[in-house]
C-alpha positions as CSV (number, residue, x, y, z in Angstrom):
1,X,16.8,33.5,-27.4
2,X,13.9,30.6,-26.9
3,X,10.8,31.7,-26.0
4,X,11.0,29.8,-22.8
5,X,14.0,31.9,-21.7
6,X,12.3,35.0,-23.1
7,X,8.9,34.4,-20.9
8,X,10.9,33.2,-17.7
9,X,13.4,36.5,-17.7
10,X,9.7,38.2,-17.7
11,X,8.3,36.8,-15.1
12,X,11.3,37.4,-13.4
13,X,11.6,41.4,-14.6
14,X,8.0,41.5,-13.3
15,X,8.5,40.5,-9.8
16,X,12.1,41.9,-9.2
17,X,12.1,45.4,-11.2
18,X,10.3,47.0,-8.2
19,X,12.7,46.0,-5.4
20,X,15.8,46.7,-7.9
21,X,14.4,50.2,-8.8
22,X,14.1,50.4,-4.7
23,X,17.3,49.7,-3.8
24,X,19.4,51.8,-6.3
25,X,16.9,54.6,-6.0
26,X,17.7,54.7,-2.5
27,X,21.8,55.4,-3.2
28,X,21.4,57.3,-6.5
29,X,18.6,59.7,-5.0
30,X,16.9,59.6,-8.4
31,X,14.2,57.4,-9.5
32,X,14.8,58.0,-13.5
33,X,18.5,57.1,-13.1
34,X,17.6,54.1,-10.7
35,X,15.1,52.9,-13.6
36,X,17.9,53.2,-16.0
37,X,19.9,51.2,-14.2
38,X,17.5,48.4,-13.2
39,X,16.7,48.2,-17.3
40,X,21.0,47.7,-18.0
41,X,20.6,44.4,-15.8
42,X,17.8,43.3,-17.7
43,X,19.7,43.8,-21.0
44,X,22.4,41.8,-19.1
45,X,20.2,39.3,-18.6
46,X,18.2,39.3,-21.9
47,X,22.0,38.5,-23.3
48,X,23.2,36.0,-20.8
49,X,20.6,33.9,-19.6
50,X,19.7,32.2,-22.7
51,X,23.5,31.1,-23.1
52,X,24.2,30.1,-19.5
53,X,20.5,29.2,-18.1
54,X,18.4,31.0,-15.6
55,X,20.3,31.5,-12.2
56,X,19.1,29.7,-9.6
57,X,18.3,32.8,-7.7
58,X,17.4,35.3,-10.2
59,X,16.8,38.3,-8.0
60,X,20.3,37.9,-6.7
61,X,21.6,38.1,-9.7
62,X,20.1,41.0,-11.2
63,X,20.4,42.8,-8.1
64,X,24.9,42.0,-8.0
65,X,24.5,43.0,-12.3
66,X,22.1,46.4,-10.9
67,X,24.5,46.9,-7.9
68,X,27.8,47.0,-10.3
69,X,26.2,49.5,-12.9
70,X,25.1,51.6,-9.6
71,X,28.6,51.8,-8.5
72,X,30.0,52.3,-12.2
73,X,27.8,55.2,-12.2
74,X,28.4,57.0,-8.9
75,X,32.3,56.9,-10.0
76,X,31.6,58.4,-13.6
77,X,30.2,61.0,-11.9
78,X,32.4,61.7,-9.3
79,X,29.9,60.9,-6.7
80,X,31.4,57.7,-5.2
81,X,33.0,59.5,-2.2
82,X,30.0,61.2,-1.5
83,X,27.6,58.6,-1.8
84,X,30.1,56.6,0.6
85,X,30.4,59.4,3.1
86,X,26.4,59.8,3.4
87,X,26.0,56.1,3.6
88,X,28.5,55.6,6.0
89,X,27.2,58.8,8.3
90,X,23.7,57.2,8.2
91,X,25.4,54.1,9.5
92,X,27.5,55.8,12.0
93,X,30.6,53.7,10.8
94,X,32.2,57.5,8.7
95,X,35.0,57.5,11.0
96,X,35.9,53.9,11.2
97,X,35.8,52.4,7.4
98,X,38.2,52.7,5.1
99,X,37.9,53.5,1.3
100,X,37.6,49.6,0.6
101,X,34.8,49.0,3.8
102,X,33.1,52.0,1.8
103,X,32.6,49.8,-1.4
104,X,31.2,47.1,0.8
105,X,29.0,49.1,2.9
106,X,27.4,50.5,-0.6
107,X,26.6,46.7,-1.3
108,X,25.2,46.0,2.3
109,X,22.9,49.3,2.0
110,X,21.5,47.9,-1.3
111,X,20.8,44.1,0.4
112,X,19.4,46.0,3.4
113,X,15.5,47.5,4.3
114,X,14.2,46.4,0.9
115,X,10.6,46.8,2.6
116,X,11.5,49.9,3.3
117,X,13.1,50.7,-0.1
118,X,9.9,49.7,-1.4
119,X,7.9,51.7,0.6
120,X,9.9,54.9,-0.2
121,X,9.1,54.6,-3.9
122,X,5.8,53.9,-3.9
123,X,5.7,57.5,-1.9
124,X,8.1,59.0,-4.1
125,X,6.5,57.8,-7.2
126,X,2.7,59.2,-5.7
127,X,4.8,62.5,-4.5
128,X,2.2,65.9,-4.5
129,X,5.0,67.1,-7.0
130,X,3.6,65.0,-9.7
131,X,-0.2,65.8,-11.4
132,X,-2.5,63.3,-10.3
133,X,-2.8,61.2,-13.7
134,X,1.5,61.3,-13.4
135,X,1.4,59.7,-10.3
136,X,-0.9,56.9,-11.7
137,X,1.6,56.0,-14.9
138,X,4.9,56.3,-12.5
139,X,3.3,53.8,-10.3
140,X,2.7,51.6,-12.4
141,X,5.4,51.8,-14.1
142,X,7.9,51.6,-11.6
143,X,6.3,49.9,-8.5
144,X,4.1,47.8,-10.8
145,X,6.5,46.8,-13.7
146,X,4.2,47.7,-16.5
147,X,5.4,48.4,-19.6
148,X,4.7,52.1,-21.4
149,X,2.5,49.7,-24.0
150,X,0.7,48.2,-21.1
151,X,0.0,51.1,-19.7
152,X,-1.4,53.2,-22.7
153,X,-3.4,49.9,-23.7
154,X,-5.1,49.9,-20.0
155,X,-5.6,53.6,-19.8
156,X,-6.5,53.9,-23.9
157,X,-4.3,56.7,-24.1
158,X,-1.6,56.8,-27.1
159,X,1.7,55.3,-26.3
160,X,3.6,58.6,-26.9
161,X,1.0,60.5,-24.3
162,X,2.2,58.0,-21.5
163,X,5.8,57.8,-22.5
164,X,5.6,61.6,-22.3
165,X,4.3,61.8,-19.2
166,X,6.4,59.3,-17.5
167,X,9.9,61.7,-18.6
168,X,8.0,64.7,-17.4
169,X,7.2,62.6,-13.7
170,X,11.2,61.8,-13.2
171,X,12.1,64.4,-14.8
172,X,10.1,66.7,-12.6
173,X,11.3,64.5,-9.2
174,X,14.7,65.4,-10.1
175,X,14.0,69.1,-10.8
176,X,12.3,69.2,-7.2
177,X,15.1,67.4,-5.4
178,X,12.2,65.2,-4.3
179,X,13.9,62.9,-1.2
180,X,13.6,59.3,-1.4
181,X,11.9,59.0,1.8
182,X,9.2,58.0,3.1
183,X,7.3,61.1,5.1
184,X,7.0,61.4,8.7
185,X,4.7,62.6,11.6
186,X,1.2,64.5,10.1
187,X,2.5,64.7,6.3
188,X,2.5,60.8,6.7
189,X,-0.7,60.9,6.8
190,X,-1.7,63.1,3.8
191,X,0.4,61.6,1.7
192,X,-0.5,57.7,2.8
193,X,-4.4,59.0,1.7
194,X,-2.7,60.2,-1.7
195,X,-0.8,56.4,-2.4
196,X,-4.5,54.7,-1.8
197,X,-6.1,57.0,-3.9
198,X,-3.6,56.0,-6.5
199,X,-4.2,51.8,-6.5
200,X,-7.9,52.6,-5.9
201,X,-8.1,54.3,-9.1
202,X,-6.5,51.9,-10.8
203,X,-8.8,49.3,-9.5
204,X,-11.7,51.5,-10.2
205,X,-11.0,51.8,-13.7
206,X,-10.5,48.2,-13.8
207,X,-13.8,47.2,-12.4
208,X,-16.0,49.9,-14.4
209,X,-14.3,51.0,-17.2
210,X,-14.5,54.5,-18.2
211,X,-14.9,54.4,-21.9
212,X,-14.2,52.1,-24.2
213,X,-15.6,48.9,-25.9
214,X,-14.6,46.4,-22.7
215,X,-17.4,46.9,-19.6
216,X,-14.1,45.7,-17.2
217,X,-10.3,45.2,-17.6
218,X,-9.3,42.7,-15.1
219,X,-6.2,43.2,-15.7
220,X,-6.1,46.5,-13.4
221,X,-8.1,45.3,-10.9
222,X,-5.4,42.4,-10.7
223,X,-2.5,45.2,-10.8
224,X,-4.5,47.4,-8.3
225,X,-4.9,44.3,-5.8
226,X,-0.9,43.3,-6.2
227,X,0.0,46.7,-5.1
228,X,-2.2,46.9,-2.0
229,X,-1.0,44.1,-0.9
230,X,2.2,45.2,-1.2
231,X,1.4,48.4,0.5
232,X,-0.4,46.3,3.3
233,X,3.0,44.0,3.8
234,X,4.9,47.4,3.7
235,X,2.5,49.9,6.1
236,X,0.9,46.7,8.5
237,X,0.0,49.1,11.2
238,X,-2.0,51.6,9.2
239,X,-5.9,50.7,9.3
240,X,-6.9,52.4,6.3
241,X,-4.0,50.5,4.1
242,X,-6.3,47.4,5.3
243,X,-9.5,49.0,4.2
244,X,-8.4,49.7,0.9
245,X,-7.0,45.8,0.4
246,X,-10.5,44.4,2.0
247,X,-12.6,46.6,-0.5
248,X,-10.3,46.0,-3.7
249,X,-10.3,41.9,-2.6
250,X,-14.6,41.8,-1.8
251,X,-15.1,43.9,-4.9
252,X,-12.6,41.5,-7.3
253,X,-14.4,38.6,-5.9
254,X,-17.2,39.6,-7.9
255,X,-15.6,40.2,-11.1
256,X,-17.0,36.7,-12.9
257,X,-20.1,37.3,-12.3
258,X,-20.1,40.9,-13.3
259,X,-20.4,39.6,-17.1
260,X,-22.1,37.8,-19.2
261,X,-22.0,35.0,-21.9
262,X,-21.3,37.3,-24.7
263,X,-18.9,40.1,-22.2
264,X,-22.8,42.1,-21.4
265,X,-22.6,43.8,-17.9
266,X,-24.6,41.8,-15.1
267,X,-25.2,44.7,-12.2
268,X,-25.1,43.9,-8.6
269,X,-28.9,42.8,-8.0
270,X,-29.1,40.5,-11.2
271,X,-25.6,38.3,-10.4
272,X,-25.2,34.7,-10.1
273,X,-23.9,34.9,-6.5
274,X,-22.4,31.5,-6.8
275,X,-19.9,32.7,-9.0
276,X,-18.4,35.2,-6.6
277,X,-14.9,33.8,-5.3
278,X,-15.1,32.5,-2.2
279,X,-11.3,33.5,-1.5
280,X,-11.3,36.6,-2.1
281,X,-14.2,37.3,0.3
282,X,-12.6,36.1,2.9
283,X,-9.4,37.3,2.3
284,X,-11.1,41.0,2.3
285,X,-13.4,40.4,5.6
286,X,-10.3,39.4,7.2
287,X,-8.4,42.5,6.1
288,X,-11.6,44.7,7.1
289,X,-11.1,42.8,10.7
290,X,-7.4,44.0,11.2
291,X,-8.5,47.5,10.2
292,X,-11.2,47.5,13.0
293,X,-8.7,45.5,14.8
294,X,-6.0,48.5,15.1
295,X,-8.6,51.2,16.2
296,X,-9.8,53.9,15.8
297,X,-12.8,55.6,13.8
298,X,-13.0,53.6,10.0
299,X,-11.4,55.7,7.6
300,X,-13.1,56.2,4.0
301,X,-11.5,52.9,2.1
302,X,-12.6,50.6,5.4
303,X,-16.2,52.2,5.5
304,X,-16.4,51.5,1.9
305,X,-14.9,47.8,2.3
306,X,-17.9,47.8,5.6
307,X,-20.5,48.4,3.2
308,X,-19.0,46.0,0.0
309,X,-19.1,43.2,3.0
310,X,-22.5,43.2,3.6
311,X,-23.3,42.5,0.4
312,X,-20.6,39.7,0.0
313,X,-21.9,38.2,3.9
314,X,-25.6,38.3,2.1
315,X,-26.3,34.6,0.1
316,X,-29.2,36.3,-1.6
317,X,-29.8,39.9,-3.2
318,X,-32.7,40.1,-0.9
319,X,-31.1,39.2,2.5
320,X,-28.8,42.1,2.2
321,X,-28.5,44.5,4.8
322,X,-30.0,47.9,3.5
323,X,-30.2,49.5,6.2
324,X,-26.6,49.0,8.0
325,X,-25.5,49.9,4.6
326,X,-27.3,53.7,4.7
327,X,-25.4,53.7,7.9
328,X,-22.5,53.3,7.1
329,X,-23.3,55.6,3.8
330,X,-24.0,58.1,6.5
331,X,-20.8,57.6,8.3
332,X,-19.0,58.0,5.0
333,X,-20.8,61.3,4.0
334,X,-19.9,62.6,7.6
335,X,-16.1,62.1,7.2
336,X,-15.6,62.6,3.1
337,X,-18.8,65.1,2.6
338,X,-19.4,64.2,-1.8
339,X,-22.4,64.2,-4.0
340,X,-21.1,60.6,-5.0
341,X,-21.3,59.6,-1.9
342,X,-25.0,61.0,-1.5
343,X,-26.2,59.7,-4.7
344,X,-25.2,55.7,-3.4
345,X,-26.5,56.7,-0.4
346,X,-30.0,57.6,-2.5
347,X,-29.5,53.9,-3.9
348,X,-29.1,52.7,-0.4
349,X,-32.5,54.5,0.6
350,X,-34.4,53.1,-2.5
351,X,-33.7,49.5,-0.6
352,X,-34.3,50.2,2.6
353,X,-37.1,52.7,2.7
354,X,-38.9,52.1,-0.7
355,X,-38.3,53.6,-4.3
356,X,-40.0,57.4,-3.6
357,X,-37.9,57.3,-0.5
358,X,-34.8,57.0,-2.7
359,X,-36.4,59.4,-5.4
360,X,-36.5,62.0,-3.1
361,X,-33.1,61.7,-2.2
362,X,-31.4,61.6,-5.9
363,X,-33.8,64.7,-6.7
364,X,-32.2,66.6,-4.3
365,X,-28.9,65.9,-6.2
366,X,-30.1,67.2,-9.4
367,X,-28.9,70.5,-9.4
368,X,-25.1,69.5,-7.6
369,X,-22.6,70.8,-10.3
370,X,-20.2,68.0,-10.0
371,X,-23.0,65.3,-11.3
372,X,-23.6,67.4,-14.4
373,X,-22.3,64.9,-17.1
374,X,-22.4,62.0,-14.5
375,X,-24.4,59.4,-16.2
376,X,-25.0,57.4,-12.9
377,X,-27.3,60.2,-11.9
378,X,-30.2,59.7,-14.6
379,X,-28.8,55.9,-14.3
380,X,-30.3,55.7,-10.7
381,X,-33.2,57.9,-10.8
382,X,-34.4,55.8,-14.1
383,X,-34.6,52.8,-12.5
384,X,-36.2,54.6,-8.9
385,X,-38.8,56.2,-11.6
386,X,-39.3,52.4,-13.3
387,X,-40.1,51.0,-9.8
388,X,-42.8,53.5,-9.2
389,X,-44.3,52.8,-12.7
390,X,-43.2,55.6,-13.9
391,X,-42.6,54.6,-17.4
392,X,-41.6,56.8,-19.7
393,X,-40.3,58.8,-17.7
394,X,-37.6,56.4,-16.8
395,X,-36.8,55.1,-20.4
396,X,-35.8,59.3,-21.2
397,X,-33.6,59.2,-17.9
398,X,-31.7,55.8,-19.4
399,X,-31.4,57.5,-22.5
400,X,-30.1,60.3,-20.8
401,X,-27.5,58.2,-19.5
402,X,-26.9,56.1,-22.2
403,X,-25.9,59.6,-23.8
404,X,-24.0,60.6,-21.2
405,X,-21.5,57.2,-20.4
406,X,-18.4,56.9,-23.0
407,X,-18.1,52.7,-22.3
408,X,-19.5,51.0,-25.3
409,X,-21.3,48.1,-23.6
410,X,-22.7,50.3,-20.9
411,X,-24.5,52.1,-23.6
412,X,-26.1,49.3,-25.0
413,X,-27.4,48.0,-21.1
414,X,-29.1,51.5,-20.7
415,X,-30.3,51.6,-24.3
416,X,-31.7,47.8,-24.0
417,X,-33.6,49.0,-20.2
418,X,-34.9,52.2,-22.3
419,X,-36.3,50.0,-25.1
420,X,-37.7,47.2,-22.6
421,X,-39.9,49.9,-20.9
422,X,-41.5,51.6,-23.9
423,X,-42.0,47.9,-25.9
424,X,-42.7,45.2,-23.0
425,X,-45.2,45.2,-19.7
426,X,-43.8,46.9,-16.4
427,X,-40.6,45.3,-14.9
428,X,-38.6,46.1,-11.9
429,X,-34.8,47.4,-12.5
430,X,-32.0,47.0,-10.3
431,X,-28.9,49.5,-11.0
432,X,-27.1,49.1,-7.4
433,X,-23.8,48.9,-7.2
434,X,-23.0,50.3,-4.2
């Protein structure tokens, strides 16, 4: 096989596998099989295309190659009939096909509702069934056509962990007769929230890496920001599947900036403004318009996008809009009550109100359980203490956090701002990233 064949069938693999997974999940009722299936017509492919060329519709050919293996399967297992009878029923047509129509109403099904198809996976694959960390490797594995590798690389988890946990997700799908469907009425709603939290964290770990030696992995944040807008293309009258695509696309648009020369962070407050993409700010205040456009009270994802926008609508650090953004911070800790939440809102009221203002405000988290071990807590409250000229005090609170954070070049920033305040004259800090 030459390389060029290699790298086109891909590409190809990469845009197709999600709608082929889709469509056969949809008349095999079971994601692992549908996966199986999809991967024959890429071996198919893998051993044809270099001999014969690339088709000139691709998709169409791997879905025919998918569609024949989907059909070979539902007969090996005796389960053509009924597959036919439930397809039929759902198209009224049971009593008026006969055995032959039956084969081509299987192949019409699969050509049919692929937006739907899609959508049904992506809630199948983020199913309650699943652990949280389960859901995150099914989806991108089967909506976003990563590979096991790529996904242990991005998550820097073992290979074997991941390929583990992906048998255990279909395998535990199956066990629960999980429907291929996507939910209705109130559970629509619950599980919608679920499928957001989902991309975001895979954007999240993207933009501010965990651990590791890299401060970012673009790479997510590029996978997380394919699959909203998927989901927004798929779900275009839910307001909070907007919110989520304007914050992912405002917060991307900074991701240039957001290093420097030799891969050093560069926070918020210190950026080069002019290397934030201009596209992708507007593409995400345009998305945060058709979320207030549809109505409603902003959800969490479009209050967060509300508060990313004022920094990307301010040309200057200093002409942003501190206090809209304790606002909306407000708003936020109204409808998803966190000590997160309250500790950006703290950063928020450093801002707007002055540095004790914001002390005040993170010393009041202090004691909250769920920030022990969060190293954005002596983070903030170091550089609060370093504006008030509080020196030492702030380089123990960096080191603190320096202790406390597992990604490599986030040590060394807080280290470097600890060192700078015991060795060098008084300088102001900026740790905002809200």
């Amino acid at each position: 096989m030459t390389q060029e064949a290699h790298r086109a069938i891909e590409a190809v693999w990469r845009i197709e596998a999600a709608k082929l997974i889709a469509s056969l999940a949809r008349i095999v009722r079971d994601v692992g099989l549908a996966e199986e299936l999809a991967q024959d017509a890429l071996v198919a492919a893998l051993e044809s295309w270099p001999r014969t060329g690339i088709p000139d519709n691709p998709g169409a050919w791997l879905m025919a190659a998918a569609k024949n293996r989907a059909l070979d399967q539902l007969r090996r297992y005796r389960m053509l009939e009924h597959k036919h009878a439930e397809l039929a029923a759902e198209m009224d047509l049971l009593h008026d096909i006969t055995t032959r129509d039956r084969a081509d109403a299987v192949d019409d099904a699969l050509d049919d509702d692929i937006g739907d198809d899609l959508l049904r996976l992506v809630f199948t694959a983020c199913h309650p069934v699943l652990s949280f960390d389960a859901r995150v490797a099914l989806t991108l594995r089967l909506v976003g056509g990563l590979s096991t590798a790529e996904i242990a690389r991005a998550f820097l988890v073992p290979e074997p962990t991941i390929a583990q946990r992906l048998v255990r997700a279909k395998r535990s799908l199956a066990e629960a007769r999980v429907p291929f469907e996507v939910p209705r009425g109130a559970e629509l709603e619950a599980r919608l929230a679920a499928v957001l939290d989902v991309i975001y964290l895979v954007f999240n770990e993207g933009f501010a890496a965990t651990a590791g030696e890299d401060w970012m992995r673009p790479a997510l944040c590029e996978e997380a920001l394919r699959l909203g807008r998927i989901l927004v293309g798929l779900a275009p009258d839910e307001p909070e599947v907007h919110g989520l695509a304007a914050l992912m696309e405002i917060q991307a648009s900074r991701l240039r900036a957001r290093v420097g020369a030799d891969g050093e962070p560069v926070l918020l407050m210190d950026q080069d403004r002019s290397r934030w993409d201009p596209l992708l700010i507007r593409r995400g205040l345009a998305a945060l318009e058709r979320a207030e456009a549809l109505g409603g009270a902003l959800g969490p994802f479009a209050l967060q996008a509300a508060i990313a926008a004022c920094h990307a609508r301010a040309r200057t650090a200093s002409e942003t809009d501190w206090q809209r953004i304790v606002a909306l911070y407000d708003a936020l800790a109204q409808l998803m009550p966190s000590p997160v939440v309250e500790l950006n809102r703290a950063v928020a009221v450093g801002m707007a109100f002055g540095p004790a203002a914001g002390l005040e405000a993170v010393d009041a988290l202090v004691g909250e359980p769920a920030l022990k071990g969060y190293h954005l807590l002596p983070s903030v409250r170091a550089d609060l203490l370093a504006k008030l000229g509080r020196r030492e005090e702030a380089a123990d609170e960096w080191e603190r956090a320096a202790a406390l954070t597992r990604n490599v070049r986030e040590r060394s920033l807080l280290l470097a701002r600890a060192d700078s305040l015991r060795e060098s004259p008084p300088r102001c800090f900026a740790r905002s990233e809200s």
